[in-house]
VOBA-1610 file (N, C-alpha, C; in pm, whole numbers, padded with zeros to 5 digits, always signed):
BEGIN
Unk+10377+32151-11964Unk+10422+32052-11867Unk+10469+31927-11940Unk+10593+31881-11921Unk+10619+31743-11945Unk+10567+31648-11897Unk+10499+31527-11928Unk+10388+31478-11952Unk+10458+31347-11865Unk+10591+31307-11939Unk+10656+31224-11912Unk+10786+31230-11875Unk+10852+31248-11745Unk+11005+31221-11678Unk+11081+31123-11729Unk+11183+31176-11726Unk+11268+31096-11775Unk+11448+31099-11725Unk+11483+30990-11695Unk+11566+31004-11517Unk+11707+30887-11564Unk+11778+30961-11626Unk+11859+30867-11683Unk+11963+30817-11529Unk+12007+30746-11475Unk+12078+30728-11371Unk+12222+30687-11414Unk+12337+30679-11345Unk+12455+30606-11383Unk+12473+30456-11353Unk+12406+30446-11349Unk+12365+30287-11312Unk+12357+30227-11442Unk+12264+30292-11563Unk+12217+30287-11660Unk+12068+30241-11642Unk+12031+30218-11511Unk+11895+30245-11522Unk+11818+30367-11639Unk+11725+30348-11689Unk+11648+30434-11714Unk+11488+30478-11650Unk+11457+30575-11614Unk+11283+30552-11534Unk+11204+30635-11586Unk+11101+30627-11633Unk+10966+30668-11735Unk+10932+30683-11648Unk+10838+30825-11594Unk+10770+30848-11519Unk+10612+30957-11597Unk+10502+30844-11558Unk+10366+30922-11653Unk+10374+31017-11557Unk+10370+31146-11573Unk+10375+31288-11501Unk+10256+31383-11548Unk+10118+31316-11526Unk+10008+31359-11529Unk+09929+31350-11384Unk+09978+31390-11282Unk+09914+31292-11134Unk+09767+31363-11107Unk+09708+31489-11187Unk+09575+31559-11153Unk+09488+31480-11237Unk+09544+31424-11342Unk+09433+31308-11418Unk+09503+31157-11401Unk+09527+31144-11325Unk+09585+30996-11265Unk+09661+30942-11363Unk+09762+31037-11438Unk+09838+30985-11482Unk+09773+30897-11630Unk+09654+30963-11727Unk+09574+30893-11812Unk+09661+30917-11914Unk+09642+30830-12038Unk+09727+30853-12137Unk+09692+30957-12242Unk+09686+31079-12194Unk+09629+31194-12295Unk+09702+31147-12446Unk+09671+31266-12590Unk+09760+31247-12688Unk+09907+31294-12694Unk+09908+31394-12580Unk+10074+31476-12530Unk+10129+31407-12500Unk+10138+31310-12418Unk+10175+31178-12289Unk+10186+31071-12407Unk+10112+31038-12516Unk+10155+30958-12585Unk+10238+30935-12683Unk+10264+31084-12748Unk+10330+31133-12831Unk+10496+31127-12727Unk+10516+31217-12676Unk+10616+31209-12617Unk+10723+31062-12523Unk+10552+30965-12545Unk+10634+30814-12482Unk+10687+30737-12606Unk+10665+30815-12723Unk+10646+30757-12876Unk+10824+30800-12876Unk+10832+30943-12881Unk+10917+30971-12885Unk+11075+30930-12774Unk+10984+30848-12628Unk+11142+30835-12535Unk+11146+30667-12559Unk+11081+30596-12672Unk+11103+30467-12646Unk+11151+30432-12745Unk+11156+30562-12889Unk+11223+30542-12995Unk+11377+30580-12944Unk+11391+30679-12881Unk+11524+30700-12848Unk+11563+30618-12772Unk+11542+30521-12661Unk+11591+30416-12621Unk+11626+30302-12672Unk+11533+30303-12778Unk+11500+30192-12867Unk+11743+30156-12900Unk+11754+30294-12931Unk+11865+30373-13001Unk+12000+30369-12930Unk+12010+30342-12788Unk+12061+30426-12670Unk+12134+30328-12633Unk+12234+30259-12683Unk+12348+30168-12628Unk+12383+30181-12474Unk+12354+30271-12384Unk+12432+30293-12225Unk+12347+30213-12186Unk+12153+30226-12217Unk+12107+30155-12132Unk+12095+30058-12092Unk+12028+30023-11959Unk+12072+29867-11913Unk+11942+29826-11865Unk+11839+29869-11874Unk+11696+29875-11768Unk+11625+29989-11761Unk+11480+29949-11807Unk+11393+30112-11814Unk+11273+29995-11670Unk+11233+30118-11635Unk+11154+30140-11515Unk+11007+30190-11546Unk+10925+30173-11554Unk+10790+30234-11585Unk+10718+30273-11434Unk+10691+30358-11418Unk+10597+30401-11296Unk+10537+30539-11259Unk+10475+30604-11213Unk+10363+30728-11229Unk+10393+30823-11158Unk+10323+30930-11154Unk+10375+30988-11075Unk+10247+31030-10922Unk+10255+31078-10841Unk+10116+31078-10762Unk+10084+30975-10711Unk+09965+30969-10723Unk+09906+30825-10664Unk+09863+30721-10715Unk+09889+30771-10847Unk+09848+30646-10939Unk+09946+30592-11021Unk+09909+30481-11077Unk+10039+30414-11188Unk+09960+30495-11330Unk+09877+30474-11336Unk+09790+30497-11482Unk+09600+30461-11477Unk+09585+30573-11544Unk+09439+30556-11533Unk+09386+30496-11644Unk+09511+30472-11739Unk+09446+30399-11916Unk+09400+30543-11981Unk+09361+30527-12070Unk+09345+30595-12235Unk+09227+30716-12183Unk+09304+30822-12216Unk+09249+30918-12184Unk+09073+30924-12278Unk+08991+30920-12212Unk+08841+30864-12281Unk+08742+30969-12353Unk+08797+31085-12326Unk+08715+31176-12292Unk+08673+31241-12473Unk+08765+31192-12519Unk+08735+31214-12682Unk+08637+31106-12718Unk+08555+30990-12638Unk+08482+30916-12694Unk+08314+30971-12677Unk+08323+31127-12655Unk+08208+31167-12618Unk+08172+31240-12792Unk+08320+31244-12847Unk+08291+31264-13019Unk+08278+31191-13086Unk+08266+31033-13059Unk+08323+30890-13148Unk+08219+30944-13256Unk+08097+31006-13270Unk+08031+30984-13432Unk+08107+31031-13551Unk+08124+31087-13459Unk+08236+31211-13559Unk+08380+31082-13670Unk+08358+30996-13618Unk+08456+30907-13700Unk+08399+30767-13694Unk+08438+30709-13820Unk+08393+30585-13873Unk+08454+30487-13809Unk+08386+30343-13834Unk+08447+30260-13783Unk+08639+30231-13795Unk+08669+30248-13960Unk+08776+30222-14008Unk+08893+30321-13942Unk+08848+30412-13964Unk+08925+30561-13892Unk+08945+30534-13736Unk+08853+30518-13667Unk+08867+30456-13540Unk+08944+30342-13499Unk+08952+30245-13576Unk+09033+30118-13588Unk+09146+30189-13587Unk+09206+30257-13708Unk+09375+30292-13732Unk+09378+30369-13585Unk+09310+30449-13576Unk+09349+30513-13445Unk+09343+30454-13324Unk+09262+30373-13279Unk+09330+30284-13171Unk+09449+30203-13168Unk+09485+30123-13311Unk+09573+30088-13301Unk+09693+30081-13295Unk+09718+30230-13383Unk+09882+30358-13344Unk+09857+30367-13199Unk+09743+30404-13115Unk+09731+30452-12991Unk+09860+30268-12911Unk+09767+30184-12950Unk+09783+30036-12900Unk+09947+30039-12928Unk+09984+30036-13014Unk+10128+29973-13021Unk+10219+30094-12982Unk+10191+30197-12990Unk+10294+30314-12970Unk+10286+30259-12783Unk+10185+30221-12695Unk+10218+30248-12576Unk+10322+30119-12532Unk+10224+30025-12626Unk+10337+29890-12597Unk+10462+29859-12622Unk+10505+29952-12748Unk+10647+29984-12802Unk+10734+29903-12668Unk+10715+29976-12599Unk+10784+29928-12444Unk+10855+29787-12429Unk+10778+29706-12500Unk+10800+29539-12457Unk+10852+29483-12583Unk+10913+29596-12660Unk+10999+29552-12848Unk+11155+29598-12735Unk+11154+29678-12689Unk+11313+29722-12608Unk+11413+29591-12611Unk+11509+29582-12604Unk+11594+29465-12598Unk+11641+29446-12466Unk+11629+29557-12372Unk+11688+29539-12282Unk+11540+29508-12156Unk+11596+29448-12022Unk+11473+29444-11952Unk+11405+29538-11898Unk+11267+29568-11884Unk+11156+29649-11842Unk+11101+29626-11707Unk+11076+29667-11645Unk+10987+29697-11491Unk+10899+29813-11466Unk+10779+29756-11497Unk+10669+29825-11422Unk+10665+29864-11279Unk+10701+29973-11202Unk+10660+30016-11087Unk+10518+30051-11021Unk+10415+29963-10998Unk+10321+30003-10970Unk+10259+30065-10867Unk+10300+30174-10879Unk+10310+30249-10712Unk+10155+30248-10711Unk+10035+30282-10787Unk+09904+30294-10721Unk+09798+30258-10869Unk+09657+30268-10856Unk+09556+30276-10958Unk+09630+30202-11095Unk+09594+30108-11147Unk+09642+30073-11240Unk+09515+29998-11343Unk+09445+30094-11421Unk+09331+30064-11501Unk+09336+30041-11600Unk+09261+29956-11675Unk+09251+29918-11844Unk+09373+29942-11922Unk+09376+29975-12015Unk+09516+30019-12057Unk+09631+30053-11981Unk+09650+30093-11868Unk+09749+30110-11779Unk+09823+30021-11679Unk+09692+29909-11703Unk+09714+29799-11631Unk+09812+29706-11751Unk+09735+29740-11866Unk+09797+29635-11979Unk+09922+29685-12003Unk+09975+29790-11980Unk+10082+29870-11961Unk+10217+29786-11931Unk+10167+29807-11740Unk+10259+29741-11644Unk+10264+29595-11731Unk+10221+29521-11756Unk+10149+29399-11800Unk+10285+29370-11940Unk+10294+29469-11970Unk+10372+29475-12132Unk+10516+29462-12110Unk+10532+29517-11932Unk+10680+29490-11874Unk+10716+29362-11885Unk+10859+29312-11850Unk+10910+29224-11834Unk+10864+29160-11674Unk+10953+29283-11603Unk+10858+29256-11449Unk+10792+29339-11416Unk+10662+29298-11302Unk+10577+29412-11263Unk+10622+29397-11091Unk+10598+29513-11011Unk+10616+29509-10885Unk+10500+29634-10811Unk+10407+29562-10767Unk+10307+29638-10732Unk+10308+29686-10577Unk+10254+29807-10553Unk+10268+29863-10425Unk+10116+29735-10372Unk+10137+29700-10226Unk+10024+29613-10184Unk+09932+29615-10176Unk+09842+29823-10192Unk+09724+29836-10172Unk+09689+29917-10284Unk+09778+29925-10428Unk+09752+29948-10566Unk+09629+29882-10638Unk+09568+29918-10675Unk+09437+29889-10735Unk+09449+29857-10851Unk+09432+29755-10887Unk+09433+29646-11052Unk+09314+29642-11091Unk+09256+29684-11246Unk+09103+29650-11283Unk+09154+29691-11445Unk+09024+29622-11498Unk+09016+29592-11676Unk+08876+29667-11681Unk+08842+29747-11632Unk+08651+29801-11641Unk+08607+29826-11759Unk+08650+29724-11904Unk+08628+29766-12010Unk+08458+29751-12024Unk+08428+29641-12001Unk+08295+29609-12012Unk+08215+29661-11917Unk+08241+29733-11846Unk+08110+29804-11768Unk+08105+29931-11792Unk+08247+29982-11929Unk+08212+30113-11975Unk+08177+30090-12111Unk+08099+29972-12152Unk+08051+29906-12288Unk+08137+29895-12344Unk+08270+29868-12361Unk+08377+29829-12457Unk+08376+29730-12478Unk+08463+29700-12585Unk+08577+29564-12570Unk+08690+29593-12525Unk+08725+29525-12430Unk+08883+29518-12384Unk+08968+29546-12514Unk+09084+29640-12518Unk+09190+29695-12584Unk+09332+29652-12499Unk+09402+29766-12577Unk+09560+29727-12545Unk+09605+29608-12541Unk+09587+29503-12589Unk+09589+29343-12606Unk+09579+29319-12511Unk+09474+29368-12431Unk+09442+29293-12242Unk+09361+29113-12287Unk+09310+29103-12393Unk+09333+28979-12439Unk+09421+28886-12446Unk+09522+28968-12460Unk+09624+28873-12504Unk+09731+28864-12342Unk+09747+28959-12276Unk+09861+28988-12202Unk+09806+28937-12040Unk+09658+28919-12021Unk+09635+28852-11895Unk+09631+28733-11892Unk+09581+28667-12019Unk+09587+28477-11967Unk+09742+28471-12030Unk+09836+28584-12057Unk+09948+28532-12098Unk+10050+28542-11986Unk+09999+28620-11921Unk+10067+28665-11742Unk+09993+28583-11625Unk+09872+28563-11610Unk+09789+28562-11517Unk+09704+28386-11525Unk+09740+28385-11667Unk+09661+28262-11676Unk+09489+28300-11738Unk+09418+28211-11822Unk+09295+28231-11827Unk+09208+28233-11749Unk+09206+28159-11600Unk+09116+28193-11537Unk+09068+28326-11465Unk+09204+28390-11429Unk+09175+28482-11383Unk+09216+28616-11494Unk+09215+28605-11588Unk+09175+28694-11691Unk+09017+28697-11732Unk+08950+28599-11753Unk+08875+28615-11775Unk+08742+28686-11625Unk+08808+28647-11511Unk+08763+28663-11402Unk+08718+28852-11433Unk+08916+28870-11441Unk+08883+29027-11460Unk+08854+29120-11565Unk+08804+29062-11665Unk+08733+29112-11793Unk+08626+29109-11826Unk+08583+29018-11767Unk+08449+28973-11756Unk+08369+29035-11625Unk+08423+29076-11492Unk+08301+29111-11395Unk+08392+29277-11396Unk+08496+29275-11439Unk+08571+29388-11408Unk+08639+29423-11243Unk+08627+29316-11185Unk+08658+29306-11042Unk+08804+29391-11008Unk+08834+29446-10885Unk+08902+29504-10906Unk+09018+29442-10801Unk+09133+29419-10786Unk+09210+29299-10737Unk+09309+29428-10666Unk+09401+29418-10521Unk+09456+29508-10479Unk+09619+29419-10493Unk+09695+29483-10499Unk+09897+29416-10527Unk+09898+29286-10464Unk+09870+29306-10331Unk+09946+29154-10306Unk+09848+29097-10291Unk+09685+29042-10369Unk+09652+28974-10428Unk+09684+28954-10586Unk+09671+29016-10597Unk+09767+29016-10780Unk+09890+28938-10778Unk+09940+28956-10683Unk+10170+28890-10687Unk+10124+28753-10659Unk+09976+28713-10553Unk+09961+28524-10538Unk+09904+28471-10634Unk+09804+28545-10731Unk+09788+28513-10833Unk+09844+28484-10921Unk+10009+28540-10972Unk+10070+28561-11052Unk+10039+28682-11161Unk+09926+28766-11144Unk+09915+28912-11233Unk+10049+28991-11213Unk+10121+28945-11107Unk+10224+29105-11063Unk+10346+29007-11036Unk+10474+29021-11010Unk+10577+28960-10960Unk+10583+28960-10840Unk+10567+29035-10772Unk+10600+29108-10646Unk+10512+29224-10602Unk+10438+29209-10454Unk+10405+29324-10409Unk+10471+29347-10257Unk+10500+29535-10234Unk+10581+29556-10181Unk+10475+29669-10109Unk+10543+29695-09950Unk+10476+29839-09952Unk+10487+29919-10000Unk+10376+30048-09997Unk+10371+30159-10113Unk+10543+30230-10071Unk+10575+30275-09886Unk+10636+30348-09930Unk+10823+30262-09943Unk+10801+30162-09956Unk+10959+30095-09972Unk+10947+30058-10181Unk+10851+30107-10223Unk+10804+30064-10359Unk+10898+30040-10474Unk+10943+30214-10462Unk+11062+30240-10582Unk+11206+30200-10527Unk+11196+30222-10389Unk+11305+30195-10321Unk+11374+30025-10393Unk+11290+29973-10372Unk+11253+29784-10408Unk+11309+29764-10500Unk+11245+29842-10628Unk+11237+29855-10757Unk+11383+29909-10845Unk+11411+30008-10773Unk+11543+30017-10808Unk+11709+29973-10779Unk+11685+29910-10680Unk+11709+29769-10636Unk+11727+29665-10737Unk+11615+29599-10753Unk+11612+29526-10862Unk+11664+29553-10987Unk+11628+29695-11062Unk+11673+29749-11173Unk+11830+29738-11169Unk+11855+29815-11065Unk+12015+29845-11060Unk+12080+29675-11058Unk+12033+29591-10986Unk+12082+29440-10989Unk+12096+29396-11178Unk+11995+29405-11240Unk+11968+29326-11315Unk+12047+29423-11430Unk+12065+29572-11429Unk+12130+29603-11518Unk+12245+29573-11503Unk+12327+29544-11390Unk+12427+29504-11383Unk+12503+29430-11433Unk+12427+29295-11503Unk+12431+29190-11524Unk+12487+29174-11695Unk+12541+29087-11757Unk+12638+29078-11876Unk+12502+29137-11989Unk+12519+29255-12060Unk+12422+29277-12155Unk+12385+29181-12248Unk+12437+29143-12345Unk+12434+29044-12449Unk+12379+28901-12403Unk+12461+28881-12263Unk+12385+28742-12224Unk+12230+28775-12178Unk+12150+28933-12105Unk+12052+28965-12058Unk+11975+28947-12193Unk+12002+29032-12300Unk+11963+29050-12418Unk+11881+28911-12485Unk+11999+28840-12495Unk+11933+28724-12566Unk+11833+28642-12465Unk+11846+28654-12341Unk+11783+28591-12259Unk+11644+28620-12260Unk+11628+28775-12285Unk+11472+28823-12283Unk+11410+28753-12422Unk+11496+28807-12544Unk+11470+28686-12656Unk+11368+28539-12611Unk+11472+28517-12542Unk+11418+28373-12549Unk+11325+28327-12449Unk+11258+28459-12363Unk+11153+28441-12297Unk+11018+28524-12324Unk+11069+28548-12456Unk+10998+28641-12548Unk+10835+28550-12564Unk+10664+28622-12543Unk+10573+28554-12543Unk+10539+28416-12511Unk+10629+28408-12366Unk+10638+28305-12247Unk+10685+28177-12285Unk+10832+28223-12359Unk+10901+28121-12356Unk+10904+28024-12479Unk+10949+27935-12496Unk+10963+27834-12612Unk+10866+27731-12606Unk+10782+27695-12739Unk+10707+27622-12764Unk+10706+27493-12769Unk+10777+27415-12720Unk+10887+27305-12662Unk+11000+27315-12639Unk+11041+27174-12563Unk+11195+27152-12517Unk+11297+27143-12647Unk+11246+27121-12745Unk+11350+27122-12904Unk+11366+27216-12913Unk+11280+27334-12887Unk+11270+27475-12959Unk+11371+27528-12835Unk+11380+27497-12712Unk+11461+27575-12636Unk+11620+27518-12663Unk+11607+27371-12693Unk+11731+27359-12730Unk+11799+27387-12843Unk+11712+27401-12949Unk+11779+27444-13078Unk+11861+27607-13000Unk+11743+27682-12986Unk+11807+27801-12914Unk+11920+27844-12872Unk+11922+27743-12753Unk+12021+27782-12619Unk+12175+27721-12709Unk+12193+27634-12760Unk+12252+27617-12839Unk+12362+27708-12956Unk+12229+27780-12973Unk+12338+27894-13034Unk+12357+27996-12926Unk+12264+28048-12861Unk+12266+28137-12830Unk+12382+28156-12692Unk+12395+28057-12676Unk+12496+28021-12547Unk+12626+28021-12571Unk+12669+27937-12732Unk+12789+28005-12769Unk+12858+28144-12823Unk+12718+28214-12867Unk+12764+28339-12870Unk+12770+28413-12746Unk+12722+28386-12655Unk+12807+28442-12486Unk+12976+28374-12486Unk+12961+28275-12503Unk+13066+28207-12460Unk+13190+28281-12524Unk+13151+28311-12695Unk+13268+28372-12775Unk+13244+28517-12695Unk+13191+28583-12648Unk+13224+28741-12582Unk+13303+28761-12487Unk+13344+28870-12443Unk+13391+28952-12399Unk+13378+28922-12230Unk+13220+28938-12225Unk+13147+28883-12093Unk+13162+28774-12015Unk+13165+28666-12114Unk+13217+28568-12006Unk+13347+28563-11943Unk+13458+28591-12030Unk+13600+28653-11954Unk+13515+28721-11812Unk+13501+28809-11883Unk+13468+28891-11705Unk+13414+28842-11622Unk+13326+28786-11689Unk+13229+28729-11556Unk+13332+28616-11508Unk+13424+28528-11590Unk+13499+28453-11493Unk+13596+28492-11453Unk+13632+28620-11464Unk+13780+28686-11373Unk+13694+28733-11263Unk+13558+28804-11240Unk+13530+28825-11145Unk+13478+28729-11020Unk+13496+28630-11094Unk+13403+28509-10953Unk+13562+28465-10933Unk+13652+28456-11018Unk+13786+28392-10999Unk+13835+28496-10824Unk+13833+28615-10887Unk+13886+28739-10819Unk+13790+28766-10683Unk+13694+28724-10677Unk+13592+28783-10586Unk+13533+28896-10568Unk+13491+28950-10704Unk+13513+29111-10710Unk+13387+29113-10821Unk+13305+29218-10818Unk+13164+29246-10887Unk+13199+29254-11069Unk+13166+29215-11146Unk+13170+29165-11262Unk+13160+29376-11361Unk+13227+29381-11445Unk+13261+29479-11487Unk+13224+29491-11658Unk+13089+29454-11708Unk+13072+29451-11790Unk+13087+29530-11925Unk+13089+29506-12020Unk+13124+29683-12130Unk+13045+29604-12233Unk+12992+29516-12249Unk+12911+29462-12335Unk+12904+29440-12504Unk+13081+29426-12493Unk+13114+29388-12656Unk+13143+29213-12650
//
């Protein structure tokens, strides 16, 4: 069984779909290997314009398949380290892409799966999707840089809220919090989502491109740092291809026709 779908559209959407729905979609080593393998080839893939992350079933992701921690003696601390951490960055690979990302959170979205959606650019959660970090009430330490990616999304208070009691938060408490962008009903979800995707791939590549750049680990570390930036980065739109278009199409009244040289 393919572990993971993969749904190229003419839109240039792309949509990742975890296609494990009898284990809620957990990140076995098959499922990880093979997301290793569709994010290097995207990595690669000039058409695309927007990848989509979302599950299949009823869940978004159940996090890191656990069930090998019933052997942990069997390996040392050090050995264990390298191996979580190929596990850690191969899933996050996701959020190195140049182009923009969207988490679809159609349902269940746990520990690692949560940090997942989390690794997107945007998240869009179904309203009665289930959000939780239960690292510490299965004696862990929080992984997948859920350290790093909730007070960097969510803010510290309520990271620590959910790492600390492991509370479990449903979509459209998550979207007022700021954990999620948007929560939608379950069944208008993908509908929403691809929507959005299809909008935003639309949009001048090179100018999208640098834009994620520069909102890269929430943005610029002052107003100098955004202006040194925008500075360059604004005249290299300006010298492309793109802005022609984009101003023959607002000239013309007619949807912008990008080719992204």
């Amino acid at each position: 069984m393919d572990e993971l779908l993969i749904d190229r559209r003419d839109d240039g959407v792309v949509v990742l779909t975890l296609n494990h729905p009898d284990r809620r979609n957990s990140m076995t080593d098959g499922m990880t290997e093979q997301w290793r393998l569709a994010i290097s080839d995207l990595r690669r893939d000039k058409d695309v314009r927007c990848v989509v992350v979302t599950g299949a079933g009823s869940a978004f992701c159940s996090g890191g398949d656990l069930s090998w921690l019933a052997d942990r003696g069997a390996e040392s601390v050090p050995a264990l380290r390298d191996r979580m951490l190929d596990f850690y960055r191969t899933w996050l690979s996701v959020a190195d892409l140049e182009v923009p990302t969207i988490a679809a959170v159609n349902g269940a979205a746990v520990g690692a799966g949560l940090c997942l959606a989390l690794a997107c650019d945007l998240v869009y959660a179904a309203e009665e999707a289930k959000l939780l970090a239960p690292f510490t009430s299965l004696g862990l330490h929080p992984g997948m840089a859920a350290t790093y990616l909730l007070p960097r999304v969510a803010g510290v208070g309520v990271a620590r809220e959910l790492l600390l009691t492991g509370r479990t938060v449903l979509g459209a408490e998550a979207a007022a919090s700021g954990l999620v962008t948007r929560a939608f009903p379950r069944e208008t979800l993908m509908a929403q989502v691809l929507e959005i995707a299809s909008r935003t791939a639309a949009n001048a590549p090179v100018a999208t491109r640098l834009t994620k750049v520069a909102l890269a680990g929430g943005g610029h570390a002052d107003l100098d740092a955004a202006l040194r930036w925008e500075s360059l980065a604004q005249p290299v739109t300006m010298a492309s291809d793109e802005l022609l278009e984009g101003l023959a199409a607002q000239r013309e009244r007619r949807a912008p026709r990008f080719g992204g040289s």
